[in-house]
C-alpha positions in Angstrom: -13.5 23.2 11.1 -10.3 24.7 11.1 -8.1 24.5 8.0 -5.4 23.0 9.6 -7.6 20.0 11.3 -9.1 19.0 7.6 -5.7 17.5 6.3 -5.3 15.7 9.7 -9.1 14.0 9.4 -8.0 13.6 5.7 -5.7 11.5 6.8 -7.3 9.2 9.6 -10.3 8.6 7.4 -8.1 7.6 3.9 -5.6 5.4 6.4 -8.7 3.8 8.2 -10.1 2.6 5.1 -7.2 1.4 3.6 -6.2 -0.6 6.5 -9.7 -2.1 6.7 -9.5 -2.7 2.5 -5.9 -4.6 3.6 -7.1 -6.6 6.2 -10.9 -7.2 4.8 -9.1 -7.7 1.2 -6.6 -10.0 2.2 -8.8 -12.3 4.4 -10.7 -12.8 1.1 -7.5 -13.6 -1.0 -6.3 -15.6 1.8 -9.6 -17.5 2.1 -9.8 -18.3 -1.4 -6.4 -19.4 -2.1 -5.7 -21.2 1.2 -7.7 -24.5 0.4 -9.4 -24.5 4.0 -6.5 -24.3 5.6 -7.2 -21.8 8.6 -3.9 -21.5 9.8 -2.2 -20.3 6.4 -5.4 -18.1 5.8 -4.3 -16.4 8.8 -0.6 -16.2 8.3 -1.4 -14.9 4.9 -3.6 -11.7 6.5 -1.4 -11.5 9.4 1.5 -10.9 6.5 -0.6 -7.9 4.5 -1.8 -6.4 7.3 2.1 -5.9 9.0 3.2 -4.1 5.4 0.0 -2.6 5.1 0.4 -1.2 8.7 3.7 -0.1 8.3 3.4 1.7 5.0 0.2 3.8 6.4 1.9 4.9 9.3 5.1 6.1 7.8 2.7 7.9 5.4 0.1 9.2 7.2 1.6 9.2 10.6 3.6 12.9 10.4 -0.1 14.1 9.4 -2.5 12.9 11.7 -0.6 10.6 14.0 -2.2 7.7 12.0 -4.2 6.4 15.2 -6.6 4.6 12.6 -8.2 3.7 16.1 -11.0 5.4 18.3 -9.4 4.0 21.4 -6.1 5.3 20.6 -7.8 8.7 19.9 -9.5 8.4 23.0 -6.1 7.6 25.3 -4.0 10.4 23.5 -6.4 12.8 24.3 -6.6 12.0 27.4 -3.2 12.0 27.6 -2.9 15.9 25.6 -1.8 14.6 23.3 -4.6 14.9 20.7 -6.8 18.1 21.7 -9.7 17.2 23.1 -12.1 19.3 20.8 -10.1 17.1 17.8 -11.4 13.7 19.7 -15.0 13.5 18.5 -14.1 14.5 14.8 -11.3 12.0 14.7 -13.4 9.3 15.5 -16.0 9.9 13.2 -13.8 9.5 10.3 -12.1 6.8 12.1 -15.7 5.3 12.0 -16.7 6.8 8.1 -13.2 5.2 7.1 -13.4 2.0 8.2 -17.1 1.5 6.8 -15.7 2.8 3.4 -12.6 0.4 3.5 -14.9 -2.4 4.1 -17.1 -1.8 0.8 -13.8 -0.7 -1.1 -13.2 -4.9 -0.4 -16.2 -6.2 -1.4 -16.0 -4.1 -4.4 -12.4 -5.3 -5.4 -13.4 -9.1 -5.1 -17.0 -8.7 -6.8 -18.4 -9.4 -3.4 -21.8 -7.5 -2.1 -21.4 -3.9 -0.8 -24.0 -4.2 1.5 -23.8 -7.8 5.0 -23.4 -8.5 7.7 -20.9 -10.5 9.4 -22.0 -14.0 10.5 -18.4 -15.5 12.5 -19.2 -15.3 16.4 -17.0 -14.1 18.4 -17.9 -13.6 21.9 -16.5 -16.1 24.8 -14.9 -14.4 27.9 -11.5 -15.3 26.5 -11.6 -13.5 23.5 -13.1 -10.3 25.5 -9.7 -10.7 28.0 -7.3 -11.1 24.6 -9.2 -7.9 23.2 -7.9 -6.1 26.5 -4.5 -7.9 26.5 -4.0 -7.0 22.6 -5.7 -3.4 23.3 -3.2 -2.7 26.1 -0.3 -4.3 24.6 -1.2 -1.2 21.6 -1.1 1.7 23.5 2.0 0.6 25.2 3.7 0.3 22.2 2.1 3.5 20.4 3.4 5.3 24.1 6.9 4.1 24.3 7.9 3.0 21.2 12.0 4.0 20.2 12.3 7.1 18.3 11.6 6.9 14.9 10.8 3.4 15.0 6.9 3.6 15.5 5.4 2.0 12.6 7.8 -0.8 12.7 7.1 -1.9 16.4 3.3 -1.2 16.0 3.0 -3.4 12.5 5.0 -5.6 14.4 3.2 -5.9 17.6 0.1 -6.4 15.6 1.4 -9.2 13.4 2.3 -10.9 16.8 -1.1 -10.5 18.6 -2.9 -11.7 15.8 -1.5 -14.9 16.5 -0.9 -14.9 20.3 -4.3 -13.6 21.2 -7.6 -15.5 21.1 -9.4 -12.9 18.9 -6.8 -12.4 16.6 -6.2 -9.0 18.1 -8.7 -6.5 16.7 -7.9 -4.0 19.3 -9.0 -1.3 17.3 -13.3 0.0 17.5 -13.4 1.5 14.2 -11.8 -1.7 12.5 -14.7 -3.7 14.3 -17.4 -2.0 12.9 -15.8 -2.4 9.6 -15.6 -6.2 9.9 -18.9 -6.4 11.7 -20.3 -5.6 7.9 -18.4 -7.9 6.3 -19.2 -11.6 6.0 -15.5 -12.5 5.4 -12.7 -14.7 6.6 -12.3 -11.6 9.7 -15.7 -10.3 9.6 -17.3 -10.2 13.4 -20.7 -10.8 13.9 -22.7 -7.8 15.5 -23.8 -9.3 18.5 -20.2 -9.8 19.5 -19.1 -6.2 18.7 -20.2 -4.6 22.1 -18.1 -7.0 23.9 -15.4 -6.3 21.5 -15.1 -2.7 21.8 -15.6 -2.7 25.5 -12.6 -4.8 25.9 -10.5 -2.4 23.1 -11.6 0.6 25.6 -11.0 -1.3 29.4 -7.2 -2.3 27.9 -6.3 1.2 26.0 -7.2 2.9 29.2 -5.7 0.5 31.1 -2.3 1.2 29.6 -2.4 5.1 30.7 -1.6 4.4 34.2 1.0 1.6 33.2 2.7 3.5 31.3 3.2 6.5 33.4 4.3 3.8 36.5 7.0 2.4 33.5 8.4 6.2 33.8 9.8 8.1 31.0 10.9 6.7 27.6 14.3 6.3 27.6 16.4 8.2 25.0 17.7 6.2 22.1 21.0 5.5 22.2 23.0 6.1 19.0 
């Protein structure tokens, strides 16, 4: 590995698991203070996850790109934009990360390290919302106005939690995270396949789409 790759995996694997510790972490707090009320449980993770999104992208974003997201990986480097020989070890810290962030939650709230999600998720709709909210993504991590990246990606996030039937995962490494945790946005494994096949179908998806859309056009001041 070359010395300057290490603080670039550094990065994706620290801002994957703290993204999964946000969104894991807040869907417990959320849970527990919400009353069983499912709609201000999920405006209450919708809401960490947005700041927590923002804040590790401005961080880790002029270090590693802060994909947090095997799909994303994948696209770019398609793309050249991430060299392809960096692909494989992105996404295994991606993967590491996410798995770490998970236990880091269960760990904070006294919960066990080691389950398994329980909370199905695997209807045909939620598949097509996992490609809407995947392509939707890469769109906005392809064109977003300069300098305004983690605002418009923590943004289109928040959205798509809420206008997508899966609550807008769109993100492989993040599944796996949530498929081991039996938590307010845990997935259960038998749904995961589905999940990430959709994530991958609508990040690819949004290569050609974005290069009919033509070039980004310059900010104006």
């Amino acid at each position: 590995m070359s010395a300057s790759l290490r603080p670039a995996l550094l990065a994706e694997g620290l801002g994957t698991a703290l993204l999964l510790a946000v969104v894991i972490g807040s869907g417990v707090m959320a849970e527990r203070l919400a009353g069983g009320n499912a709609a201000v449980a999920l405006l209450a993770n919708t809401a960490a996850t947005v700041g927590g999104l923002f804040v590790l992208i401005e961080i880790f974003g002029p270090v590693s790109g802060a994909h947090f997201n095997p799909a994303v990986s994948l696209a770019l480097a398609l793309r050249g934009d991430l060299p392809r020989v960096h692909l494989v070890p992105y996404v295994a810290v991606q993967l590491v990360g996410a798995v770490l962030g998970a236990w880091l939650a269960h760990a904070m709230f006294g919960l066990p390290l080691l389950q398994w999600a329980t909370r199905v998720r695997g209807d045909p709709g939620q598949w097509l919302a996992e490609v809407v909210a995947s392509l939707g993504l890469m769109l906005v991590v392809l064109r977003p106005p300069a300098g305004r990246a983690a605002g418009v990606v923590a943004a289109y996030i928040g959205a798509a939690y809420w206008f997508t039937a899966s609550t807008s995962f769109a993100n492989p490494a993040a599944t796996v995270g949530r498929m081991i945790s039996d938590s307010f946005a845990g997935i259960a494994p038998a749904s995961v396949p589905g999940f990430v096949a959709a994530q991958l179908v609508g990040a690819l998806l949004a290569l050609p789409l974005h290069r009919a859309l033509g070039a980004v056009p310059a900010s104006q001041p």
